[in-house]
C-alpha positions in Angstrom: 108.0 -19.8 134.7 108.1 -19.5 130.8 107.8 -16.1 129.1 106.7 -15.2 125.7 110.1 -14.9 123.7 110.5 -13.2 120.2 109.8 -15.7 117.2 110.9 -15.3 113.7 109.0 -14.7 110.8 109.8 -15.9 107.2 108.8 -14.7 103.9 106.7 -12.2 106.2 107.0 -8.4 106.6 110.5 -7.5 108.0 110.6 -5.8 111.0 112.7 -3.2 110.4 110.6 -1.3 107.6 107.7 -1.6 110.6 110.1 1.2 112.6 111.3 3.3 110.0 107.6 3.6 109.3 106.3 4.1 112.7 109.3 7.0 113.0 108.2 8.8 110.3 104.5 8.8 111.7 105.1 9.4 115.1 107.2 12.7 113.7 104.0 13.6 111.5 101.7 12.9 114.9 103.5 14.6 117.2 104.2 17.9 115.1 100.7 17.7 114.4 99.7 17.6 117.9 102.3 20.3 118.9 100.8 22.7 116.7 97.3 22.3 118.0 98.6 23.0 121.3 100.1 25.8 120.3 97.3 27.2 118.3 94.7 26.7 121.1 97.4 28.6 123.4 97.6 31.6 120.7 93.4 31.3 120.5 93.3 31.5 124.6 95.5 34.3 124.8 93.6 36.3 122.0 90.6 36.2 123.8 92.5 37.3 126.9 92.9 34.0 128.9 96.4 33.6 130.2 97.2 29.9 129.5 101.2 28.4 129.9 102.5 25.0 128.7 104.5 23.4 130.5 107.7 22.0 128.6 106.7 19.0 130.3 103.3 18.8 128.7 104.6 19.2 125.5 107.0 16.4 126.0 104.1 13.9 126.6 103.2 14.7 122.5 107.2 14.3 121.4 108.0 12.1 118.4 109.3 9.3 121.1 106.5 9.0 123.1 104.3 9.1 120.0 106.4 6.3 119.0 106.1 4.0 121.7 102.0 4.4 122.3 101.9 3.5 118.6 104.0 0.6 118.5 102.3 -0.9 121.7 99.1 -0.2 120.1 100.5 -2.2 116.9 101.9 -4.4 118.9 98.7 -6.2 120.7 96.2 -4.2 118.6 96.6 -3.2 114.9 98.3 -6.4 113.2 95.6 -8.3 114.1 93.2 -6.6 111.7 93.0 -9.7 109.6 93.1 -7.7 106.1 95.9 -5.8 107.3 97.5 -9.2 108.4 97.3 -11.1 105.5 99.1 -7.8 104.0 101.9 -8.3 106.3 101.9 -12.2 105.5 101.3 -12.6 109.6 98.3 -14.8 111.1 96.7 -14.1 114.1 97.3 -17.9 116.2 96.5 -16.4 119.3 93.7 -18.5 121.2 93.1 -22.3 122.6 93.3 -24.7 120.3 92.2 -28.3 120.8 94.9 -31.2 120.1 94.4 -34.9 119.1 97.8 -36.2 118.6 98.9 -39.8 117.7 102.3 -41.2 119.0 103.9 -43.5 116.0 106.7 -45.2 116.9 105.8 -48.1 119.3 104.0 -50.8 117.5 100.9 -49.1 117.3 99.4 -46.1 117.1 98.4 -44.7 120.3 96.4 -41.5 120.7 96.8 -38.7 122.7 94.9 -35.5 123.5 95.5 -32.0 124.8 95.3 -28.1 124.8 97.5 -25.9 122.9 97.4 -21.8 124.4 99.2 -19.8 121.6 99.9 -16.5 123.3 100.7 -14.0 120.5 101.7 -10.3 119.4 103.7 -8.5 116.6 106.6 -9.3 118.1 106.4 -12.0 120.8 104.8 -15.4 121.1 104.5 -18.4 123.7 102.6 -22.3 122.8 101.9 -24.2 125.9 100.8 -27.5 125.4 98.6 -29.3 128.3 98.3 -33.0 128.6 96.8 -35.2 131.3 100.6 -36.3 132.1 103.0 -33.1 131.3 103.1 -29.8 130.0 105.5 -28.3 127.7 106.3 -24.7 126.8 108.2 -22.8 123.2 111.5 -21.9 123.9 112.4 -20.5 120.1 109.9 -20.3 117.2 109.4 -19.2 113.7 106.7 -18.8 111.8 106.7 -18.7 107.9 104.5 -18.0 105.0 104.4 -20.5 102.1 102.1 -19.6 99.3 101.2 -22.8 98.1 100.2 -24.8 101.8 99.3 -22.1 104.4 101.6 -20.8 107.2 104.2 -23.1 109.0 104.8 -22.5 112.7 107.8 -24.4 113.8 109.0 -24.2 117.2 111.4 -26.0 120.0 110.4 -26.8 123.1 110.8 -28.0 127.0 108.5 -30.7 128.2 108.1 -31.3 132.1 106.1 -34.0 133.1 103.4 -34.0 135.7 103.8 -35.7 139.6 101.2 -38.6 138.6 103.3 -39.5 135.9 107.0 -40.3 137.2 107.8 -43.2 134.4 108.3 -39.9 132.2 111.2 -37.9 132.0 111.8 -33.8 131.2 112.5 -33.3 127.1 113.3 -31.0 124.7 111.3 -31.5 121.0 110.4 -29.9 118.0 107.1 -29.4 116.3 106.1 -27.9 113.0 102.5 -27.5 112.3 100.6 -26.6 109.4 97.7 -23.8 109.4 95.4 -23.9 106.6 94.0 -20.4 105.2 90.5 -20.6 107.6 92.5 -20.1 110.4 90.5 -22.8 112.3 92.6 -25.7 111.5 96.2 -27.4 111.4 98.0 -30.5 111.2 101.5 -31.5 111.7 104.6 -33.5 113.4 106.4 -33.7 116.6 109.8 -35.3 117.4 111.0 -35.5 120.8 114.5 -36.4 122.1 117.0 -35.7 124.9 114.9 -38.2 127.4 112.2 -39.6 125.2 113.1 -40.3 121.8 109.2 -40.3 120.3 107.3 -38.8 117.3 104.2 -38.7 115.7 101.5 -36.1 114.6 99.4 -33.4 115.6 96.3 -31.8 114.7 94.7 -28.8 116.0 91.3 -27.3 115.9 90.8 -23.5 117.9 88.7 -24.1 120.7 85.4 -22.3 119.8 85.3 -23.4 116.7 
């Protein structure tokens, strides 16, 4: 079973300024939310209410657990925000796409169609690619923001071919594909190799479009 692996990205945000900022908020957060507790205890007892916080509860707000329910929010939540993902140079693909492809290198063009699932967060992503004879998953991705075209996703991956079509044999490939600024539509290549030496192009269009 094929898992959503970590991808790349190019001429995007990097990473590692994404943590140094989330640290410094969580810290911010989580003193923030100490201090309210702490208050409302001080208010309680004022008024005569006996009230005790457990170190434990107080735990719950810390900097590092402020940390990771904001990151996992950011993660499958926040970067999606499409103004703040065109700040961070970082599409949203997630979705089904529908794929006409054309294979090129017998002696005519012969058409092909399928369904591309991009499964996709901040930090992970997965394409699946369904055909009538095999199915093929990303192994290694990256995805990379050029001014001038769009964003390129380019990605290697493992085909296995289906039981009703035994004259094929298992691949490897690589794809890189071309989405324009709508976000509804992209175009590309494919080359496989390793058990079928074949290539040609691909276009996509998402599925609800």
């Amino acid at each position: 079973m094929m898992l959503e692996h970590e991808y790349a990205l190019l001429g995007g945000f990097n990473r590692a300024h994404l943590g140094r900022w989330l640290g410094g908020l969580s810290a911010l957060v989580s003193s923030a939310l100490v201090f309210m507790i702490l208050s409302v205890v001080d208010l309680a007892k004022g008024i005569g209410v006996n009230v005790n916080v457990p170190p434990m509860a107080l735990s719950l707000v810390g900097a590092g657990a402020v940390y990771g329910a904001l990151y996992l929010l950011f993660n499958h939540v926040v970067w999606k925000f499409a103004p703040l993902g065109r700040l961070l140079k970082v599409p949203d693909l997630s979705g089904v796409w529908l794929c006409e492809g054309l294979r090129l290198e017998t002696g005519s063009p012969e058409p092909w169609q399928g369904t591309v699932t991009i499964v996709q967060t901040w930090d992970k992503l997965r394409i699946h690619l369904e055909t009538p004879t095999s199915g093929s998953d990303s192994v290694a991705a990256a995805l990379l923001h050029d001014a001038a075209t769009g964003y390129r996703l380019m990605y290697h991956y493992k085909n296995q071919p289906r039981l009703n079509a035994p004259e094929l044999s298992a691949h490897h490939g690589f794809a890189e594909l071309t989405f324009l600024a709508d976000g509804r539509t992209a175009s590309g290549e494919y080359f496989n190799g390793r058990g079928r030496n074949s290539f040609g192009t691909m276009t996509l269009r998402r599925g609800d479009a």
